[in-house]
Each structure stands twice: as C-alpha cells, then as structure tokens.
N, CA, C and O atoms as CSV, one atom per row, in Angstrom:
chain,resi,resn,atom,element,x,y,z
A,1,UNK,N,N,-2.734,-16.873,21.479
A,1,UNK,CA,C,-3.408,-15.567,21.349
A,1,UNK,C,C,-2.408,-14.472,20.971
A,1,UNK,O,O,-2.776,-13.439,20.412
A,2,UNK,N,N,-1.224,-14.707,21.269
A,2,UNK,CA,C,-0.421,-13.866,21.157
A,2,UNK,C,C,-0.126,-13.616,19.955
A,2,UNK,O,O,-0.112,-12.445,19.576
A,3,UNK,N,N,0.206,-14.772,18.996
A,3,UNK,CA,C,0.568,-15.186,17.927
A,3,UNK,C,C,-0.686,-14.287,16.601
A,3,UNK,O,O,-0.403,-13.623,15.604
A,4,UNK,N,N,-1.774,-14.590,17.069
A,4,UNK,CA,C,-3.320,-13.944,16.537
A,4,UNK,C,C,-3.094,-12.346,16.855
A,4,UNK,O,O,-4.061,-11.775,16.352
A,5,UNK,N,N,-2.539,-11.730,17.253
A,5,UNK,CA,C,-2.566,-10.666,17.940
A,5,UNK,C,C,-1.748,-9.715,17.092
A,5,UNK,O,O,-2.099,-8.605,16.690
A,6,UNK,N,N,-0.209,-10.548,16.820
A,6,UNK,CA,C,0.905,-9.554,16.039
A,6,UNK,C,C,0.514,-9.684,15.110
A,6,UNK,O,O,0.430,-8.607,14.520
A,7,UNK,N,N,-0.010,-10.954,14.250
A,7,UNK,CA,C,-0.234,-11.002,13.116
A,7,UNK,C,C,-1.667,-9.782,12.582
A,7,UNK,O,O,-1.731,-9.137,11.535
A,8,UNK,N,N,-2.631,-9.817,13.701
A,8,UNK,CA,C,-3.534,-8.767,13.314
A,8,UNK,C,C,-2.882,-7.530,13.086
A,8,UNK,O,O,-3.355,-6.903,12.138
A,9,UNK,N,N,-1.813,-6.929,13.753
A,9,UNK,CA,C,-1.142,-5.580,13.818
A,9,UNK,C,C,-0.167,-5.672,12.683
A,9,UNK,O,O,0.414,-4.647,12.325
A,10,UNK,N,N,0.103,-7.027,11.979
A,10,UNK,CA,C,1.188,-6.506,10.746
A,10,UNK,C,C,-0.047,-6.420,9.571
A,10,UNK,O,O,0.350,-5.810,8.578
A,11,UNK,N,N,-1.244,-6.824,9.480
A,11,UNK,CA,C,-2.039,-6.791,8.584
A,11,UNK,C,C,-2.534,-5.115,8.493
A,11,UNK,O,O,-2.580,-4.570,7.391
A,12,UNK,N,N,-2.880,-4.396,9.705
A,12,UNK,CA,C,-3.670,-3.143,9.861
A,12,UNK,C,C,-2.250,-2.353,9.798
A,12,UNK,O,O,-2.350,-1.276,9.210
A,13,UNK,N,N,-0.941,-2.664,10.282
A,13,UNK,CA,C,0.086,-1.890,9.365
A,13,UNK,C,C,0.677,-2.010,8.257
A,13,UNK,O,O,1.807,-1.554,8.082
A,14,UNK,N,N,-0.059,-2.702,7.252
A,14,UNK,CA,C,0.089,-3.066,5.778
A,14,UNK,C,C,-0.614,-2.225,5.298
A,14,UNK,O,O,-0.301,-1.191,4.707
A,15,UNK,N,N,-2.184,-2.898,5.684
A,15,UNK,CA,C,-3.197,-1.609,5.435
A,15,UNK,C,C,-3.361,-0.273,5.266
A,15,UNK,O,O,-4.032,0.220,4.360
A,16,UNK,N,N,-2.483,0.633,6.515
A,16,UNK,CA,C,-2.300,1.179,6.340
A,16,UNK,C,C,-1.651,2.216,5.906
A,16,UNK,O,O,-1.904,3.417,5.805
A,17,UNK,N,N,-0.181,1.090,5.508
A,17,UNK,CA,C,0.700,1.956,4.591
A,17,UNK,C,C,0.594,2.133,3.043
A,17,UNK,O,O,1.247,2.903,2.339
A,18,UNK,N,N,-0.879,0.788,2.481
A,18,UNK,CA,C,-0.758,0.866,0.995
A,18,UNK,C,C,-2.019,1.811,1.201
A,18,UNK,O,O,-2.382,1.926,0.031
A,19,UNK,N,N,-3.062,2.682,2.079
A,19,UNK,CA,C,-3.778,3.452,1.691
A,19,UNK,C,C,-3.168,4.760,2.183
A,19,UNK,O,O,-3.991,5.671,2.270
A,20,UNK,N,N,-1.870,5.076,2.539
A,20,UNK,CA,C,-1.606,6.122,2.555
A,20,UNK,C,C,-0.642,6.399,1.537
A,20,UNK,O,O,-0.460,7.543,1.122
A,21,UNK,N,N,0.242,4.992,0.942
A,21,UNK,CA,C,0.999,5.408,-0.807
A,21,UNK,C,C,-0.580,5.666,-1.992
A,21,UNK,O,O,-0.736,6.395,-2.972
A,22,UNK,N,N,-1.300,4.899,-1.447
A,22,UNK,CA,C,-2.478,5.057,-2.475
A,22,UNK,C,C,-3.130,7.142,-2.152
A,22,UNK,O,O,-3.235,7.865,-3.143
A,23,UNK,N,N,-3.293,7.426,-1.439
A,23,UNK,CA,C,-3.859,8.947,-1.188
A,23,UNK,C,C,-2.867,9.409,-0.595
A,23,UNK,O,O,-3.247,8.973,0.492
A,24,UNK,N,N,-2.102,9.816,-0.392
A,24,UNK,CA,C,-1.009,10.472,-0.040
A,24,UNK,C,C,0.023,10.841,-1.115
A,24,UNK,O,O,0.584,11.934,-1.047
A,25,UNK,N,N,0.269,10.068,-1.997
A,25,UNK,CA,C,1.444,10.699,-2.518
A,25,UNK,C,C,0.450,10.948,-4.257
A,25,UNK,O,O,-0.541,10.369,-4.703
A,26,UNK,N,N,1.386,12.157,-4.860
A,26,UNK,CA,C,0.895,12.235,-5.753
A,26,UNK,C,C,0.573,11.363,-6.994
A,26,UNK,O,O,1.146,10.277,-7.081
A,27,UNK,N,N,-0.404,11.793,-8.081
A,27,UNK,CA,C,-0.377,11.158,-9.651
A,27,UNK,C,C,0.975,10.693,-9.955
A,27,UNK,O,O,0.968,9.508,-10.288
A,28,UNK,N,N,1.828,11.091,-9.952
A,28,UNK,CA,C,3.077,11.922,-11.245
A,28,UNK,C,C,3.849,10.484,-10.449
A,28,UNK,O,O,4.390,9.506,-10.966
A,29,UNK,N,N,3.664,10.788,-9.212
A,29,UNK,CA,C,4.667,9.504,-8.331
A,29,UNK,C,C,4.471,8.260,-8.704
A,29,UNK,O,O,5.254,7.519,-9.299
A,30,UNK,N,N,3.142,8.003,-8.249
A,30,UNK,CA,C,2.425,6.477,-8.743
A,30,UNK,C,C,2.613,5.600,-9.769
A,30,UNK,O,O,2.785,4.386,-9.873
A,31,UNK,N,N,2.469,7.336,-11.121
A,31,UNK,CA,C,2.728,6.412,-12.726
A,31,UNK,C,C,4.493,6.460,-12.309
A,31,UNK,O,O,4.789,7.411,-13.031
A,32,UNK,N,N,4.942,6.325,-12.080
A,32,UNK,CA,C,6.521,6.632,-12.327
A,32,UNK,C,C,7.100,5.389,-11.750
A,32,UNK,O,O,8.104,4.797,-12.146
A,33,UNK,N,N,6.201,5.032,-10.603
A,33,UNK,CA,C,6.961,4.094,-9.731
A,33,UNK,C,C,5.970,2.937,-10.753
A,33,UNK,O,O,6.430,1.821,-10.513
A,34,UNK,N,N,5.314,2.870,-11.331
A,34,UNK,CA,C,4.463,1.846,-11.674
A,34,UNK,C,C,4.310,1.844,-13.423
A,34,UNK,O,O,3.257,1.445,-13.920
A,35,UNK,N,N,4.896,2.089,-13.870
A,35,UNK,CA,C,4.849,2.405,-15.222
A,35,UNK,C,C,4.121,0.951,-16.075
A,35,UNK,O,O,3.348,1.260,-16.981
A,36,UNK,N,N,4.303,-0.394,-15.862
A,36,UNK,CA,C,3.302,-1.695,-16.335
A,36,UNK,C,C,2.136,-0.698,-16.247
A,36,UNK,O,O,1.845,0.147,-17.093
A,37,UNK,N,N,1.471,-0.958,-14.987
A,37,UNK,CA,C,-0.031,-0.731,-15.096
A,37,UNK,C,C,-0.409,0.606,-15.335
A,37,UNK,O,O,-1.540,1.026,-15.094
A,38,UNK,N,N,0.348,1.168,-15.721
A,38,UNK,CA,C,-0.050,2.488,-16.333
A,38,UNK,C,C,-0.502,2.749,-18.051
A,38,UNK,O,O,-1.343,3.431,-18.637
A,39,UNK,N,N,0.643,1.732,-18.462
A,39,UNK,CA,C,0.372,1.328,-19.913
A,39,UNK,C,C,-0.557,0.591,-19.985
A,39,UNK,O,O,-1.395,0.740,-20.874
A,40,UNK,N,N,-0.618,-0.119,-19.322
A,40,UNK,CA,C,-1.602,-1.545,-19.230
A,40,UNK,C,C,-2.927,-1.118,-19.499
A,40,UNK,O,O,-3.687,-1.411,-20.422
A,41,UNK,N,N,-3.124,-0.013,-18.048
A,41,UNK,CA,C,-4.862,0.448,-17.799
A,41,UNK,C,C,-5.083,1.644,-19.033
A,41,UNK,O,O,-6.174,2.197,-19.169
C-alpha cells in the first residue's frame, strides 16, 4: 500500500507541475523553450 501511495503523489506532482508550466508561464516562454512544435503546429 505504501508503494501505491508514493507512486499516486509523484503522478498528482507531475500533474501538477505540467499544468502550472502549461498556465502559468507566459506565450513568449513556451514558444522559446519549444521551438519543434511551434513550427510544427
């Protein structure tokens, strides 16, 4: 159970660090750090 437990808490702190680079940081940042899928899309 234990094992089920950390692993739930590294998933919901994944979670929540790619929806706060996703709304949190600006446009200008995103394309810069990501320049492929910027051309791409």
């Amino acid at each position: 159970m234990k094992k089920k437990a950390a692993y739930m808490t590294i998933i919901i702190l994944v979670l929540l660090i790619s929806i706060i680079r996703t709304f949190g940081l600006p446009e200008e940042d995103i394309y810069e750090t990501q320049p492929a899928t910027h051309l791409v899309g």
